[in-house]
Structures are given as C-alpha cells and as structure tokens.
C-alpha positions in Angstrom: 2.3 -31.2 -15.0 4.7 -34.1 -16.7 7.5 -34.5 -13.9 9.1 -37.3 -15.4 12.5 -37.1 -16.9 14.5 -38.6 -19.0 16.4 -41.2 -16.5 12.8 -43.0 -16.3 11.7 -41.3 -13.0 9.3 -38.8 -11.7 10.5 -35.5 -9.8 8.2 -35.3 -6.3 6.0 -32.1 -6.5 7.7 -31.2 -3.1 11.3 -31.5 -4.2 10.5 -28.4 -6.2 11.5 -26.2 -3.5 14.8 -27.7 -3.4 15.7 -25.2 -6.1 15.4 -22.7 -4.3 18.2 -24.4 -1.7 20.5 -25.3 -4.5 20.1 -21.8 -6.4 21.5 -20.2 -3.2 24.3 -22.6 -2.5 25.3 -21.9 -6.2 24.9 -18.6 -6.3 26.4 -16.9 -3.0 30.2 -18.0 -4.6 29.5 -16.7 -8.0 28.3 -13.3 -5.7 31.5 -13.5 -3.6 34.4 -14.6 -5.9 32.9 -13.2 -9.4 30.1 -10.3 -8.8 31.6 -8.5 -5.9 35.5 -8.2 -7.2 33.8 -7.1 -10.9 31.8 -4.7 -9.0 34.6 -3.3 -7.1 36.2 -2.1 -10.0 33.5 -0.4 -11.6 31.9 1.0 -8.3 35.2 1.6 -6.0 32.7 0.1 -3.0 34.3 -2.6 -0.8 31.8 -5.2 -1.0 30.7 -3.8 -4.9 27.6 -2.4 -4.6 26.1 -1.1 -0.8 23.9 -3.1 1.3 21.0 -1.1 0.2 21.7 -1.6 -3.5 22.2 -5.5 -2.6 18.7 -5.7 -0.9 17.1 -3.6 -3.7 18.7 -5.7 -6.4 17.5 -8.7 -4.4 13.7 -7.4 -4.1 13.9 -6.2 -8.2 14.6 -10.1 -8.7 12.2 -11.3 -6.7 8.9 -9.0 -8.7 10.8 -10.6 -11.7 10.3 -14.2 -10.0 6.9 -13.5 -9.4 6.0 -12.0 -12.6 8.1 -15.4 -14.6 5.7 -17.6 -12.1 2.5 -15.7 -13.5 3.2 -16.2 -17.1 4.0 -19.9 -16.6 1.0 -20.6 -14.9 -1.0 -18.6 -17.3 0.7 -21.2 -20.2 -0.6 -24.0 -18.2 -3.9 -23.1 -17.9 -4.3 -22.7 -21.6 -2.4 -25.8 -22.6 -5.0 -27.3 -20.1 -8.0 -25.7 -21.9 -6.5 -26.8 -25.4 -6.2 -30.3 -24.4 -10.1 -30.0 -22.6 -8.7 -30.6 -19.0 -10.2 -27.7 -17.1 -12.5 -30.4 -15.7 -10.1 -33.0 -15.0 -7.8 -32.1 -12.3 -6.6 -35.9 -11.2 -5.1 -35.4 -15.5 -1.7 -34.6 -16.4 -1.3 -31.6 -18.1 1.5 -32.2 -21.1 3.8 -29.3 -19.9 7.0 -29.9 -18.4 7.6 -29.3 -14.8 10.8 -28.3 -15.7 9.0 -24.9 -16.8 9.1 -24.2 -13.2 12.5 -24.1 -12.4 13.3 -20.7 -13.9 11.2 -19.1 -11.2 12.4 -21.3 -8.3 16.3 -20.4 -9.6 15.2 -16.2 -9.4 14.0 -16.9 -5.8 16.8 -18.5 -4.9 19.2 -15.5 -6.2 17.0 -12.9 -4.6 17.5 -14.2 -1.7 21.4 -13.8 -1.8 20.8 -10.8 -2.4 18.2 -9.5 -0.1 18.1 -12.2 2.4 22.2 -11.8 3.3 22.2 -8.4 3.0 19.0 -7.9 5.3 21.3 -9.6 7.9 24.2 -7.8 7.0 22.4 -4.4 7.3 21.1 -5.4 10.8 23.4 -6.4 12.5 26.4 -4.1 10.8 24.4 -0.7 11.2 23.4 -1.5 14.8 25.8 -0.1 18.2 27.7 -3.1 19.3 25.7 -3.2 22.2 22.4 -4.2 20.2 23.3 -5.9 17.4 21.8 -9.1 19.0 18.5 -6.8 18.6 19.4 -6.1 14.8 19.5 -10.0 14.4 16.0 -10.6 16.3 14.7 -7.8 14.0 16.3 -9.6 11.1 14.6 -12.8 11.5 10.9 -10.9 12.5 10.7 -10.5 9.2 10.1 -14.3 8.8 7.3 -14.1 11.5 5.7 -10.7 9.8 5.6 -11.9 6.2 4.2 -15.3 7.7 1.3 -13.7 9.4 0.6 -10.9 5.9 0.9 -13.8 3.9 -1.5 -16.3 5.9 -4.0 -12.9 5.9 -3.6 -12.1 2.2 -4.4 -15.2 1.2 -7.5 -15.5 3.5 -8.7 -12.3 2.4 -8.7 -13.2 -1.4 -10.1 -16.6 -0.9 -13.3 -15.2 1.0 -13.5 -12.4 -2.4 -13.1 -14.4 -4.8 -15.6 -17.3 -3.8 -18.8 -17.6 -3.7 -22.0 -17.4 -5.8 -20.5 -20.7 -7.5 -17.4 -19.1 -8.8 -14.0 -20.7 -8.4 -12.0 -19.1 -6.2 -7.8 -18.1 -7.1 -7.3 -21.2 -5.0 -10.0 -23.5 -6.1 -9.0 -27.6 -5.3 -9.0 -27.9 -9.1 -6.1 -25.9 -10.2 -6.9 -25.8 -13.8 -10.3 -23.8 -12.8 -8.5 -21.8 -10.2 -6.0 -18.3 -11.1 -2.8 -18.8 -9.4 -1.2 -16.5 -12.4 -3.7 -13.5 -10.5 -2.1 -14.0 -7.6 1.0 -14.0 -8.7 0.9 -11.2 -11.0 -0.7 -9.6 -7.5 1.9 -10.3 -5.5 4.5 -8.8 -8.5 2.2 -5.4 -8.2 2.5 -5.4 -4.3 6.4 -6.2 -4.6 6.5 -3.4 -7.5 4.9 -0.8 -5.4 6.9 -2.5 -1.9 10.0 -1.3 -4.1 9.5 1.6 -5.1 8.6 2.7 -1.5 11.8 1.4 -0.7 14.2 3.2 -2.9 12.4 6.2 -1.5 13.4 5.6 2.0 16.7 4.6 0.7 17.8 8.2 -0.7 17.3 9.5 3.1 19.1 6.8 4.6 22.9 7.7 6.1 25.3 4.9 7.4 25.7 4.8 11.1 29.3 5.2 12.2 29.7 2.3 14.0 29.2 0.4 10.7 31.5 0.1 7.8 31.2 2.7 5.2 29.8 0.7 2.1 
C-alpha cells in the first residue's frame, strides 16, 4: 500500500501497530473523565456501566474492528485487480495505508474496554486471599488466545492450500484472502459474544467485590 505522507516520508509497515498503543493511551481519559461521569448519570452505576457491560461493549467493538479490517482488505484487493497487480506483489498498490488506521484505532478502544475491565473483574470479584490467582487468570488469557490463534491459523493454512490454490495466507498478498479471515474471525467473535451475554444474565457479584 502507498505509506508515504505528505511530510516526504514513508510510515514503516511495523509502526502500524503503534496505533493500537496510542488509541489506548487516548482513549482510557476520554473513558475515565468523559464516558464514565456521563454514564453515571444516566445509569446511577458507580463506574457507569458494570464490568460485564464494559467487557461486552469492549468485545462488540472488537467484531466491529474485525469486520472494518475485512472490508478494507477486500478494497485492496480489487484496487489491485483493477490496476492488474494480482501478479506483482514486490508493486505498490495506489491505496493509502492510512485506510488502515480506522481498524487499528477500534482495537485500540476495545481494549479499554475489555482488556481493563477483564483485570478489573479478576481481581475485584476474587476473595482477598486469591486475587493474585484472579490476576494470573487474567493474563492466561494472553497465553490461551496465543496458542488458538497459532492453531487456527495452522489449521486454515493446511485447508485452504493445496492442489495449486493459494492459500488465505499466500506470500503474494494480492492472491491471498486476508478479508476471509477476517470476516472469520468477526463470525467467531460474533458467536464468542453472544455466548457471553448468555453467561452474563446468570452471573451475580460476589460480596467481597464492589457492587457495580
């Protein structure tokens, strides 16, 4: 994609992830100083909305992410068939990286939302004696989505080669379907939810933790 801007430099491919970073540093005051008080008034809830509602809200942004990254890719791979580039990979497609941003951004904000409030839940609606347990829960998370992620990904690479196809993560990108995965991982984050918010109706806060 064409990562140069208008100062006369290019943006690294890598530094992409920095949005992500910066999203959340901008993002977790607007939460604290602006969401949370306008919340309060409407909901009468301490911290405006409940932990659950905050890690729901965070996962609903997230599917939306995933489903923004999907139709961005799916623009680049026709702006790369227009221009006849599904056979050059090592070409510049002519669509702004900055198309990418918008995804990065929602990630960024669904993880002030989810992220925090994942820690938040842990270690708030755990005994005092193990909330050090809540917090290694917490961050197994990291270590469990590693290891589904590293398997999903194997898994649809041995499906969806073979018999000279391409597979979703062929080298050449402009012959491979990132916007499939995507829009799969949007399904699986749709279908995570929903599973969720039915747990969520059983669920009763623990006395030990603040009533939210």
């Amino acid at each position: 994609m064409d990562r140069s801007t208008a100062m006369g430099f290019e943006i690294p491919a890598a530094s992409l992830q920095s949005f992500i970073s910066l999203s959340v540093v901008l993002f977790i005051p607007i939460y604290d100083r602006i969401f949370v008080p306008l919340a309060r008034a409407l909901t009468g809830e301490p911290a405006g909305i409940t932990l659950l509602q905050r890690i729901g809200s965070g996962m609903v942004i997230s599917t939306i992410s995933l489903v923004i990254a999907a139709v961005v890719e799916m623009r680049r791979l026709k702006i790369a068939e227009e221009y006849g580039l599904l056979d050059k990979p090592n070409v510049m497609v002519p669509m702004s990286v900055w198309w990418l941003v918008p995804q990065y951004a929602l990630y960024g904000l669904a993880d002030v939302f989810t992220m925090v409030g994942l820690q938040e839940f842990f270690y708030d609606q755990m005994p005092n004696e193990l909330r050090s347990v809540g917090l290694a829960l917490y961050l197994s998370i990291f270590g469990v989505g590693s290891f589904l992620s590293s398997f999903l990904i194997s898994a649809i690479e041995n499906l969806t080669s073979g018999d000279g196809r391409d597979s979703w993560f062929a080298n050449n990108l402009n012959r491979a379907h990132l916007d499939y995965f995507f829009l799969l991982l949007a399904v699986l984050s749709a279908v995570g939810l929903t599973l969720y918010v039915c747990c969520t109706k059983y669920y009763i806060y623990t006395r030990w933790g603040r009533t939210f």
